[in-house]
BALOBA-1460 file (C-alpha; in Angstrom, 3 decimals):
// residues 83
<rec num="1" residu="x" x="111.458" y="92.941" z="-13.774"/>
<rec num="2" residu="x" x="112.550" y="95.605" z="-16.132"/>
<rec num="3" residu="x" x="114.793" y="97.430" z="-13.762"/>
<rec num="4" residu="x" x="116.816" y="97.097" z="-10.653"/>
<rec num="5" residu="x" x="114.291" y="98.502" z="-7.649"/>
<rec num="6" residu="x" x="116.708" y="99.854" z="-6.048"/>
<rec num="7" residu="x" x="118.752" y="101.492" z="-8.034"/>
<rec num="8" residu="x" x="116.934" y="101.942" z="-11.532"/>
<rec num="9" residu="x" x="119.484" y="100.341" z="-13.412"/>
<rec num="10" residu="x" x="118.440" y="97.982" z="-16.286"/>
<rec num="11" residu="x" x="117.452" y="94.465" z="-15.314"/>
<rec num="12" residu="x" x="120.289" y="91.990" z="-17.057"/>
<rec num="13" residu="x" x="118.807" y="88.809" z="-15.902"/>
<rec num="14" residu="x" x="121.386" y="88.200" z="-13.190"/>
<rec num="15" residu="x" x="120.304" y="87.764" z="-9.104"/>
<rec num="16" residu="x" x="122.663" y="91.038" z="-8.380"/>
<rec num="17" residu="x" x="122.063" y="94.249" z="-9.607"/>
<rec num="18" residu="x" x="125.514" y="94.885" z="-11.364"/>
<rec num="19" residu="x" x="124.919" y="98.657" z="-11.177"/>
<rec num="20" residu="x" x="124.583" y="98.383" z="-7.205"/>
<rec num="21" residu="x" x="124.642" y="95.027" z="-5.791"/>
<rec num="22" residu="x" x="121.398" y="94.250" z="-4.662"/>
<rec num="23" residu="x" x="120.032" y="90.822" z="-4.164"/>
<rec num="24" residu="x" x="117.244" y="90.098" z="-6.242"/>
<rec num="25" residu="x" x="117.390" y="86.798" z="-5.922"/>
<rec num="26" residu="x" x="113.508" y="87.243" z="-3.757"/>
<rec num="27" residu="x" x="112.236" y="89.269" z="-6.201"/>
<rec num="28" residu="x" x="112.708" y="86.948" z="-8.536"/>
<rec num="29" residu="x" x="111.692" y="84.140" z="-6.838"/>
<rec num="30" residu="x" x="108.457" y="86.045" z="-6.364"/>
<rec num="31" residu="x" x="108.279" y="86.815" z="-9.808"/>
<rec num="32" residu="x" x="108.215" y="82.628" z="-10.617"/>
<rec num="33" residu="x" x="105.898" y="82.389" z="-8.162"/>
<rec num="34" residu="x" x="103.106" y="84.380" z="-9.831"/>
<rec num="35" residu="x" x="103.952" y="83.309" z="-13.044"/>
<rec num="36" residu="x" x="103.272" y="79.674" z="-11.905"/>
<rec num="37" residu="x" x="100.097" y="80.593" z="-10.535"/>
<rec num="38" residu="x" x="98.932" y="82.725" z="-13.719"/>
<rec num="39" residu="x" x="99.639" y="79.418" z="-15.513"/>
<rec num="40" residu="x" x="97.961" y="77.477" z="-13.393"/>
<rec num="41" residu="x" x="94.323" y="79.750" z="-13.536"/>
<rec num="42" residu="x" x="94.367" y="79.335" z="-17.154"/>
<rec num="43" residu="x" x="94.599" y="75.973" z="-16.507"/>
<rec num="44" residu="x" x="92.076" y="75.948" z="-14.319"/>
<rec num="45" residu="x" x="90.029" y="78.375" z="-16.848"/>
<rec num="46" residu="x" x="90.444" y="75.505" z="-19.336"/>
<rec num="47" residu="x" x="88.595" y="72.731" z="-17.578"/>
<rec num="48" residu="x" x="85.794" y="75.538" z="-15.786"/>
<rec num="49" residu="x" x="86.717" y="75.289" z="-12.511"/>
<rec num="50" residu="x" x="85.744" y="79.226" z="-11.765"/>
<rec num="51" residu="x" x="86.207" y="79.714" z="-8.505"/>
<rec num="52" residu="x" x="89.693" y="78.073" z="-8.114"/>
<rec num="53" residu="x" x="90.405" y="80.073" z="-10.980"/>
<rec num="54" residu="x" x="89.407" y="83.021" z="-9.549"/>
<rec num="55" residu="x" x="91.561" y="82.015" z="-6.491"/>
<rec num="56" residu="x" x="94.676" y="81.324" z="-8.110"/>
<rec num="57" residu="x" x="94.305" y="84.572" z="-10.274"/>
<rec num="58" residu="x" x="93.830" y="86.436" z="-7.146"/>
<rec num="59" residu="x" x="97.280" y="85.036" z="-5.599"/>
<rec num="60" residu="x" x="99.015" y="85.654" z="-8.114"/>
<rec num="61" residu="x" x="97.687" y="89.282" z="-8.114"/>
<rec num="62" residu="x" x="98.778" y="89.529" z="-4.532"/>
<rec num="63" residu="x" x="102.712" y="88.798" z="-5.444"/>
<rec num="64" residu="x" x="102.295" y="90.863" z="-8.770"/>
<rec num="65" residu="x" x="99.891" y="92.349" z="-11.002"/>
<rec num="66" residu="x" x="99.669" y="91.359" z="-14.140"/>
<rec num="67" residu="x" x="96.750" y="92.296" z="-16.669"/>
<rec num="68" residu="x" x="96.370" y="88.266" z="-17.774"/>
<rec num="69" residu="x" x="95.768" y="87.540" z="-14.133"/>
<rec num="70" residu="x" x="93.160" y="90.668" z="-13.387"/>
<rec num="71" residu="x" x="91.508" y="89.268" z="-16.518"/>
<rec num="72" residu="x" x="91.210" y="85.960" z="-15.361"/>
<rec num="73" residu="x" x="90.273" y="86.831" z="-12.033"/>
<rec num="74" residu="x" x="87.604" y="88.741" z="-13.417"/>
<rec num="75" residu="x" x="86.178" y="86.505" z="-15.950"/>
<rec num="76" residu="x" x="86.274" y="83.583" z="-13.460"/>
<rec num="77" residu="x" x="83.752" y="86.248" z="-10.953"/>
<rec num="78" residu="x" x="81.652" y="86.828" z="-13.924"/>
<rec num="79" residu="x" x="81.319" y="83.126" z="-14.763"/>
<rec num="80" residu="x" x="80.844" y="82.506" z="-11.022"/>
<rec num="81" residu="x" x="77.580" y="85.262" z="-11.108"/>
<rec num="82" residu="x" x="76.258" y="83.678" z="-13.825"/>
<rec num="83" residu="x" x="76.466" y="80.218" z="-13.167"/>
């Protein structure tokens, strides 16, 4: 997170906004969450297990996109069509 969603105010790495006080203690939690799962497709990438790969990429794209995750999402559907 680069800035505060509420309020625009530069991220500082804290779970309150210090501009306006808002928890983002969720978002952040959220933010973990996908990062654990983007991890965990390469992972999967690593070993060729495609489809949970493409599972796990897509998860993580539900909580937040990130262009690592769209790729492996899609290269895990390719290898999937062609395998």
């Amino acid at each position: 997170m680069e800035r505060c969603p509420a309020c625009r105010a530069r991220f500082k790495e804290e779970p309150v906004c210090y501009r306006c006080g808002a928890d983002l203690s969720m978002l952040l939690a959220i933010e973990a969450e996908a990062t654990s799962l983007e991890r965990q497709a390469v992972a999967l990438l690593g070993v060729g297990a495609w489809v949970e790969a493409h599972h796990v990429a897509e998860r993580a794209l539900v909580l937040q996109f990130s262009p690592l995750a769209a790729a492996i999402r899609d290269l895990a559907h390719w290898e999937i069509g062609h395998s």
